[in-house]
C-alpha positions in Angstrom: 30.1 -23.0 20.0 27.4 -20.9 18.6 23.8 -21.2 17.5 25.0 -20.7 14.5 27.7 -24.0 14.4 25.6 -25.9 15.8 22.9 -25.4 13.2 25.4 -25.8 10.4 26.5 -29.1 12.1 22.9 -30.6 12.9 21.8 -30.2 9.4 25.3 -31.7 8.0 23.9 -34.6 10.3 20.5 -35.0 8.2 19.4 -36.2 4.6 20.0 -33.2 1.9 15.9 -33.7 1.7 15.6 -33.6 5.1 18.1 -30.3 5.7 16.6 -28.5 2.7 13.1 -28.6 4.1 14.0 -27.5 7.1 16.0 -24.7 5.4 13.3 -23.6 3.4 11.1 -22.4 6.5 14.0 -20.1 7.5 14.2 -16.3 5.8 16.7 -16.4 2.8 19.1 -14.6 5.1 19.2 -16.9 7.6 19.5 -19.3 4.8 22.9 -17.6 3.6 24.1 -17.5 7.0 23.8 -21.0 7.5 25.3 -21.6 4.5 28.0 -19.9 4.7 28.8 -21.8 8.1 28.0 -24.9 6.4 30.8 -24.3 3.4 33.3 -23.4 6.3 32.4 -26.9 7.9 35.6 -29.0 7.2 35.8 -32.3 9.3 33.1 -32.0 12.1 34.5 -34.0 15.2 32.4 -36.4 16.9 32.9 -34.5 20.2 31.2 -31.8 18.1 28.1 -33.6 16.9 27.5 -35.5 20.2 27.1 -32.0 21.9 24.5 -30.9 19.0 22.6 -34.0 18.8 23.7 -37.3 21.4 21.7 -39.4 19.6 22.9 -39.0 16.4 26.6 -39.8 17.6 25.6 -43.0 19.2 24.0 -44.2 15.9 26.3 -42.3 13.3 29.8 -42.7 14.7 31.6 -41.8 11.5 29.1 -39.3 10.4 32.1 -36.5 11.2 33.9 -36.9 8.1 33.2 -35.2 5.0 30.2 -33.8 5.4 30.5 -29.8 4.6 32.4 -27.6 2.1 31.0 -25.5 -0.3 28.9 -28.1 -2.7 27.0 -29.0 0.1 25.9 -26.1 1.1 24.7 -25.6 -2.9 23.3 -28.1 -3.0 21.0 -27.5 0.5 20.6 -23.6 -0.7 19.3 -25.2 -4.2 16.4 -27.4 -2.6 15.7 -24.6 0.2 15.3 -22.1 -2.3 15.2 -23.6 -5.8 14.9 -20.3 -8.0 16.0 -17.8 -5.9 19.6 -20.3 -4.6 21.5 -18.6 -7.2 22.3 -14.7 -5.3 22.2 -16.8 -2.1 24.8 -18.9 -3.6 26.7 -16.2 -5.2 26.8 -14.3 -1.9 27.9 -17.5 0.0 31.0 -17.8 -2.5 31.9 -14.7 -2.3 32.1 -14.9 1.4 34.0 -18.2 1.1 36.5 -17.4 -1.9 38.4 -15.0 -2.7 36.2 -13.9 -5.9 37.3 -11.1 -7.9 35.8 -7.5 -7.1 34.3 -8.3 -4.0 35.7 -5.5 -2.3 32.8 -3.5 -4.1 30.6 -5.0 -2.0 30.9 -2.6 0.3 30.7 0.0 -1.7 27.8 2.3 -2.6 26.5 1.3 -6.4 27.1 5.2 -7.1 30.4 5.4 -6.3 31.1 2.2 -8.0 29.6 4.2 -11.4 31.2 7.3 -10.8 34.5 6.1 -11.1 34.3 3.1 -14.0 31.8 5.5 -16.0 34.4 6.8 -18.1 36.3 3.2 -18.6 36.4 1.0 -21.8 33.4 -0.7 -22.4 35.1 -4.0 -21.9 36.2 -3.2 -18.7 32.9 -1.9 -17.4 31.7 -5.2 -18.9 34.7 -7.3 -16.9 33.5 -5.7 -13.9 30.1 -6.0 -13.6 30.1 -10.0 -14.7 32.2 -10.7 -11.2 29.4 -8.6 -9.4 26.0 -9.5 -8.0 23.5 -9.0 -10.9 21.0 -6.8 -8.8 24.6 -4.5 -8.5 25.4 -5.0 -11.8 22.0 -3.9 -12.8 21.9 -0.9 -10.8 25.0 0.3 -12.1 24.2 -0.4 -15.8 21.2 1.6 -15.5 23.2 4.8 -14.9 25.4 4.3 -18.1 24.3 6.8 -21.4 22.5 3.7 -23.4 24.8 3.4 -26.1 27.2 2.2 -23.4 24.2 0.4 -21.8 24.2 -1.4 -25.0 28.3 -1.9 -25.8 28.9 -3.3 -22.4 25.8 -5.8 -22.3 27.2 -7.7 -25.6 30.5 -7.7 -24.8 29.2 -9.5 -20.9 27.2 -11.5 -23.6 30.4 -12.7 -25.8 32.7 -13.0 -22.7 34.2 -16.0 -22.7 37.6 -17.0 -20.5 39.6 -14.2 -19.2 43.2 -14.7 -18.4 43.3 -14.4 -14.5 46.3 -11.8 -14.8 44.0 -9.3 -17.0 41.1 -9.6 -14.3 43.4 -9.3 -11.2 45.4 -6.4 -13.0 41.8 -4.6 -13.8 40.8 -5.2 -9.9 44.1 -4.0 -8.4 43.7 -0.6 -10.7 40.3 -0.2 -9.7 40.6 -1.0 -6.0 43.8 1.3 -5.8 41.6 4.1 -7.1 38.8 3.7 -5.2 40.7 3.3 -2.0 40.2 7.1 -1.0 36.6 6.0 -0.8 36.6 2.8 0.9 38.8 4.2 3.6 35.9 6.8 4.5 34.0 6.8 7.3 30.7 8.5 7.8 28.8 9.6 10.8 25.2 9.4 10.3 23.4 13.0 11.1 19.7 14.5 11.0 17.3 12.1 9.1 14.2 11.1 9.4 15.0 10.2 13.1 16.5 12.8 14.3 13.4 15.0 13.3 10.8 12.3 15.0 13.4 12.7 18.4 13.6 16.4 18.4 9.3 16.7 17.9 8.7 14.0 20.4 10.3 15.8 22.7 9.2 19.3 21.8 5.4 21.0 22.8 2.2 20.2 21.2 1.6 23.1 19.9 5.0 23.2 17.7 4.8 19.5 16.6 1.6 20.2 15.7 2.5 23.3 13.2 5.7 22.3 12.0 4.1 19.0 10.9 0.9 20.3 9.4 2.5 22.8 7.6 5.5 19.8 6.2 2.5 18.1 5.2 1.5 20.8 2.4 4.7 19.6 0.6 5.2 16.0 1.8 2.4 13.9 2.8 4.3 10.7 2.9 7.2 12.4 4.8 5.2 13.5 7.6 3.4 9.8 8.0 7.2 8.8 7.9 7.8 11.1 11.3 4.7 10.1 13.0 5.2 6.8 12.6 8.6 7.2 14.4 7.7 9.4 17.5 4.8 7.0 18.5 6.2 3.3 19.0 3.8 0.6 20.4 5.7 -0.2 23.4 4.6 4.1 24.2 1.1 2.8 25.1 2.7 1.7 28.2 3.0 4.7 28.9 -0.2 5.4 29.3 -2.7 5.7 32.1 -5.7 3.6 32.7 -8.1 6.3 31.1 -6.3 6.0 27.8 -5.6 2.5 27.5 -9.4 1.8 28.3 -9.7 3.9 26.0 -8.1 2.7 23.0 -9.0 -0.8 24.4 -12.8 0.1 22.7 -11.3 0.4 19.3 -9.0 -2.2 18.9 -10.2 -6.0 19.0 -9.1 -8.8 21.2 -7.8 -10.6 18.3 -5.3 -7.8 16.8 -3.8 -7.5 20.8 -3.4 -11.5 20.8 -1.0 -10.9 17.9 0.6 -7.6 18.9 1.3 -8.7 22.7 3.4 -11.5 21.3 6.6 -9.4 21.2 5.5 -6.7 23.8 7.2 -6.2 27.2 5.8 -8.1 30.0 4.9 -4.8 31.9 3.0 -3.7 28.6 1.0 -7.2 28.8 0.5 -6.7 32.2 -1.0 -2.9 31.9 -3.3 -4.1 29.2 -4.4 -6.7 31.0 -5.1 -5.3 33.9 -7.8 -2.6 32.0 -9.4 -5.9 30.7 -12.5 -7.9 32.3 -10.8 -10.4 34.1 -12.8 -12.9 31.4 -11.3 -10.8 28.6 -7.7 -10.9 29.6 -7.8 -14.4 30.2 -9.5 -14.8 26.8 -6.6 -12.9 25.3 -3.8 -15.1 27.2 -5.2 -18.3 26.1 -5.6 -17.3 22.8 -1.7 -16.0 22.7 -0.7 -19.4 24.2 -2.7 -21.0 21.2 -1.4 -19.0 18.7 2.0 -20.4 19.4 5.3 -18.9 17.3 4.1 -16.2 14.9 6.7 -14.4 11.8 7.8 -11.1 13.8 6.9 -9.0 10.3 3.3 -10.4 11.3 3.7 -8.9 15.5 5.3 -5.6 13.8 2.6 -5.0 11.3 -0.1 -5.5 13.9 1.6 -3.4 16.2 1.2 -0.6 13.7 -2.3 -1.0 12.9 -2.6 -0.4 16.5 -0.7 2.9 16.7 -2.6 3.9 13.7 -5.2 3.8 16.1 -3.7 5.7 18.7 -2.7 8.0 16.6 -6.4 9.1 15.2 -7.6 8.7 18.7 -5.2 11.7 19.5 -6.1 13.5 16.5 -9.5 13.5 17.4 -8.8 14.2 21.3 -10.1 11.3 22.5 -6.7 10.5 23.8 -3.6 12.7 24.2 0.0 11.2 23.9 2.8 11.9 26.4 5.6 9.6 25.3 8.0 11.1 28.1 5.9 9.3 30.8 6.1 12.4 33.0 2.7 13.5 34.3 2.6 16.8 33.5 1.9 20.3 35.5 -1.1 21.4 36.5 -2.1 24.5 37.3 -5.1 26.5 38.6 
């Protein structure tokens, strides 16, 4: 049984006030996830629930019956969310039902455009009311907008549409695009691939090729650098630096950083502390208790922000291989 089923069974178990508030402290992906699990729930056996929660068998014996399907888990996605339920809903039926189009959903919003541009406005229209609206709007906004214009008042008057009409549009559309949904790409170069072949290249190269990048594209360049340097590279480091950078960064942004660093990372940083200092810094980590990991990530940045001017200005210099490197005389 997974983490997941037994989530979706425990809050089946609870109050929809109750479920929903505990729902609304997850992230709205979580939230569909759960959902979805939840609208799959059919008849949860006893067996089931006693292995989630033992004493809500013993008090609830016939709690197993009944309690998921697909208006449940709106109506739990509707108190966890309240405006923003409806694309978490939408996304949770699609997964459950067989909805019409929803084989664009894997598909990229410009290849979806490039190949019902040229269709009857009514069909364009047809199509993008059976797709999520931030699709739908996404492909709208590449139509010429007299189109724009046609298609938005016929989605406007669109009233019932005989189920033959809307599977014989789909079957068209997906037999067309079938050429690209049967495509498989390999992910090459990028941003990443630069930041790998630099990190392991000389100083003085990095150092050129990225100053002179930086003449064109500012942002680019930050993009890279923030990509060669991670935070878990500071343990990589020798005593000297990490003292170092140590003297710019307070105790306060490593309590929050260290929450999702290695051990032997902790350890390092540690160790370059007073022995007051680290123990400061542990007790304020253990007081801290759970933290969002957006928060830990952000921090950890700030901090190799740091690093990063400290190299700049040659207080520190960076060796990310963890090789000491030749010397000679």
């Amino acid at each position: 049984m997974s983490d997941l089923h037994r989530a979706a069974i425990l809050l089946t178990t609870l109050p929809d006030e109750e479920a929903a508030a505990i729902m609304a402290r997850l992230e709205p992906k979580q939230v569909e996830d759960v959902s979805i699990e939840i609208a799959r729930l059919k008849n949860v056996s006893g067996v089931e629930q006693e292995q989630v929660i033992r004493t809500f068998a013993d008090s609830n014996p016939a709690m197993g019956s009944d309690s998921g399907g697909m208006d449940r888990a709106r109506s739990l996605m509707t108190k966890a969310l309240g405006q923003n339920a409806s694309a978490a809903i939408d996304n949770v039926r699609q997964s459950i039902e067989a909805v019409p189009f929803s084989f664009l959903r894997t598909v990229d919003n410009q290849n979806i455009l490039t190949y019902i541009i040229d269709e009857h406005p009514q069909t364009i229209a047809l199509i993008l009311s059976h797709l999520p609206p931030a699709t739908s709007s996404l492909i709208l906004a590449g139509l010429e907008p007299e189109r724009q214009l046609a298609v938005v008042q016929r989605i406007a008057n669109m009233q019932q549409t005989n189920p033959d009409i809307i599977a014989e549009v789909e079957k068209g559309l997906e037999r067309r695009m079938s050429s690209v949904m049967s495509q498989s790409f390999e992910n090459a170069g990028g941003v990443d691939a630069v930041a790998e072949i630099l990190n392991v290249s000389d100083r003085s190269t990095e150092k050129a090729i990225l100053e002179s990048m930086s003449q064109e594209d500012p942002d680019l360049v930050e993009e890279i650098r923030r990509l060669m340097f991670i935070f878990e590279d500071i343990g990589k480091f020798g005593d000297k630096e990490i003292q170092t950078v140590l003297k710019h960064i307070e105790n306060s942004q490593w309590s929050l950083a260290l929450k999702s660093a290695s051990v032997e990372l902790r350890e390092k940083v540690f160790k370059n502390m007073s022995q007051r200092a680290a123990d400061m810094l542990r007790e304020e980590m253990e007081f801290m208790g759970a933290v969002k990991l957006s928060a830990v990530e952000s921090k950890q940045q700030e901090i190799v922000d740091v690093v990063r001017r400290l190299e700049d200005t040659g207080e520190i210099e960076i060796n990310t291989s963890g090789e000491a490197e030749q010397l000679v005389s």
